[in-house]
N, C-alpha and C positions, 0 to 999 in steps of 0.2 A: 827463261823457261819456267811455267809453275810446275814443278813436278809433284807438286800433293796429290793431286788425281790417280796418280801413276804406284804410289806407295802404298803396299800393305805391313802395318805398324803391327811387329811382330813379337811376342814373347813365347820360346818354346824351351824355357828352361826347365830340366826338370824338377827344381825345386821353386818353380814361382808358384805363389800363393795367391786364396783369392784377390787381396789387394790389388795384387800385382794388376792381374786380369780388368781388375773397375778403371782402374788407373789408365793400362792402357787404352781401354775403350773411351773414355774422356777425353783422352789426346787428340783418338783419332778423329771423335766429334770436332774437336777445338780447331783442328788443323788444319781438315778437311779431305784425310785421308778414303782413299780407295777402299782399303779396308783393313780390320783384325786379322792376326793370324795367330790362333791359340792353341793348343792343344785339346783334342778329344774329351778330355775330363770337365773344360770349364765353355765348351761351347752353349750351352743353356744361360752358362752365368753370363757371357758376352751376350747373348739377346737381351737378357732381361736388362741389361746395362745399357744398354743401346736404344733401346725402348722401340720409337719410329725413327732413330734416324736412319739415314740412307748408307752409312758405312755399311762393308759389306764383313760378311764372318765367312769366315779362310779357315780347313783345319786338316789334322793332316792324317794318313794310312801308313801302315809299315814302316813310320819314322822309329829312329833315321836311317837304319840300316837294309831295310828291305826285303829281308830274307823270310818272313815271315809269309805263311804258306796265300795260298790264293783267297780260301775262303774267308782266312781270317780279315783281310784287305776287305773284299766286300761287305761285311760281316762291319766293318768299322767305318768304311764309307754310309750307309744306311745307316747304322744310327748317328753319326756327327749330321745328317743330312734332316734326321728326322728332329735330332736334337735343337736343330736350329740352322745349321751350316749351309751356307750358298756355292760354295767351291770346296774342293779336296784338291790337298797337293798328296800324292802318292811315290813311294820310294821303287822304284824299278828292282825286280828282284840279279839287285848286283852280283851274287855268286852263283848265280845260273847264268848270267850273261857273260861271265869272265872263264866260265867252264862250258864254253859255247851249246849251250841248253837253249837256243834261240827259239824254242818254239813255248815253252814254258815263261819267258820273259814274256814275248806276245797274248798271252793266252791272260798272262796275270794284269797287264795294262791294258787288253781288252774289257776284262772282265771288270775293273772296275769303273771304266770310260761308258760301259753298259750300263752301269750302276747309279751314274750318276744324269748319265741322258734320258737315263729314264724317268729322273726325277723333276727331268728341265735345268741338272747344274752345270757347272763347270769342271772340269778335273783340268790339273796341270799334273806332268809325269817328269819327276827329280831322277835327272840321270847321275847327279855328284859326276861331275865332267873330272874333277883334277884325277880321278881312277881312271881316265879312258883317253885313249890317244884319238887323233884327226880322223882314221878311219874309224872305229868305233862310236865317235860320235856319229858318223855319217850315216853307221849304220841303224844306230839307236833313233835318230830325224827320220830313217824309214819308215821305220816300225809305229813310231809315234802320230806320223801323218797317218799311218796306212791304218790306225788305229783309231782314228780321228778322236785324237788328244785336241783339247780346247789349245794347251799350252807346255811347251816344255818348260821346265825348271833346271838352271845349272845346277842348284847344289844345295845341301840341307842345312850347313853349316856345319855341321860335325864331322864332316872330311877333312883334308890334310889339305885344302886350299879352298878357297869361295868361286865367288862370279868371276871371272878374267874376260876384258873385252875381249879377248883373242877369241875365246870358247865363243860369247856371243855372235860374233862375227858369222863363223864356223858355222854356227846352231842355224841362223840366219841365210847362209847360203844352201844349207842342207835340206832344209824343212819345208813342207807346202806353201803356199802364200795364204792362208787361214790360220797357222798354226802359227800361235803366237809364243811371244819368251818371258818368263820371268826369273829376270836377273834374281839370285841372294846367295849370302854368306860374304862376311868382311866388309860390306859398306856401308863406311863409316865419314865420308864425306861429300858435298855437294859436289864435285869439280867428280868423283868420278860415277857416282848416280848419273851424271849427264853425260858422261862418257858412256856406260853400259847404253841410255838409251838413244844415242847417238847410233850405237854398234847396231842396234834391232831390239833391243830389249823393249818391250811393251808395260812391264810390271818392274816395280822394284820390292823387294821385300829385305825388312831391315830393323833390328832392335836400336838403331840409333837414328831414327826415322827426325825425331825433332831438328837433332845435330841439321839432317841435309836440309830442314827448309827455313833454319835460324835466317841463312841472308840474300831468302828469296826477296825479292819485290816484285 
């Protein structure tokens, strides 16, 4: 299986530095990834590094925690978009959805799925699954479809667990047939990247992106 197509080569630390950012983007040229996944601050620097190629720029809203109010989500989807960026992964606002606020969850993953379609992008919408049991995902794959989300996201990484095929699986049974997954957090090898898109995952996203396609042929 080539899965470089499938990966976006990600650094969301928040102490990487320019470097970090050129670096990545040369990988992802090299490799042949999908695309960057940067933070808000160096999406400019990722275009200019990238020049014409066809890698794409991923960045993100409300990371990682998502509580962060509505406006400001759209507010930071617009300019990563104007900045440069092709997709937004956005953080679900978690303690409105675990303080059953369900209509403020919808309104905030609307609002920026408007934001983005209005620009002709993509948005994926990070539910961090390891916080949410089988029904809650189910109900979040609602919302997400009914929202028309490009794509759910398991996980930001900075949660208390990553992607789990189980969760994919789950995402996969719950979700529209349009609405795609992007597996991330914790993978860090080739045998379970093909695993995730075995389960449905459409995307992988991963800071050890090289690691998975060292023993492709």
């Amino acid at each position: 299986m080539n899965i470089s197509k499938h990966i976006e080569h990600t650094n969301l630390k928040p102490n990487a530095v320019a470097e970090d950012i050129v670096k990545l983007c040369a990988e992802a040229v090299e490799h042949g990834f999908y695309g960057v996944c940067v933070p808000p601050y160096f999406v400019q620097l990722a275009k200019k590094s990238l020049k014409k190629a066809t890698v794409k720029i991923i960045s993100v809203a409300g990371f990682p925690f998502g509580y962060n109010t509505v406006s400001s989500k759209v507010e930071e989807t617009k300019k990563a978009i104007n900045s440069g960026a092709d997709e937004i992964d956005m953080v679900i606002n978690i303690a409105a959805f675990k303080s059953g606020d369900i209509a403020t969850v919808q309104n905030d993953i609307q609002a920026v799925v408007t934001a983005c379609h209005l620009q002709n992008k993509q948005v994926k919408v990070i539910i961090e699954t390891c916080y949410m049991s089988e029904d809650e995902i189910k109900t979040l794959c609602k919302i997400c479809s009914d929202c028309e989300a490009d794509f759910v996201k398991t996980s930001t990484g900075y949660g208390t667990e990553g992607a789990t095929v189980e969760a994919v699986k789950w995402m996969r049974k719950n979700l529209s047939s349009k609405t795609k997954i992007k597996a991330a957090g914790g993978i860090k090898t080739r045998e379970f990247a093909e695993e995730l898109i075995a389960a449905g995952a459409d995307r992988i996203g991963s800071s050890a992106s090289i690691q998975l396609v060292q023993t492709e042929i």
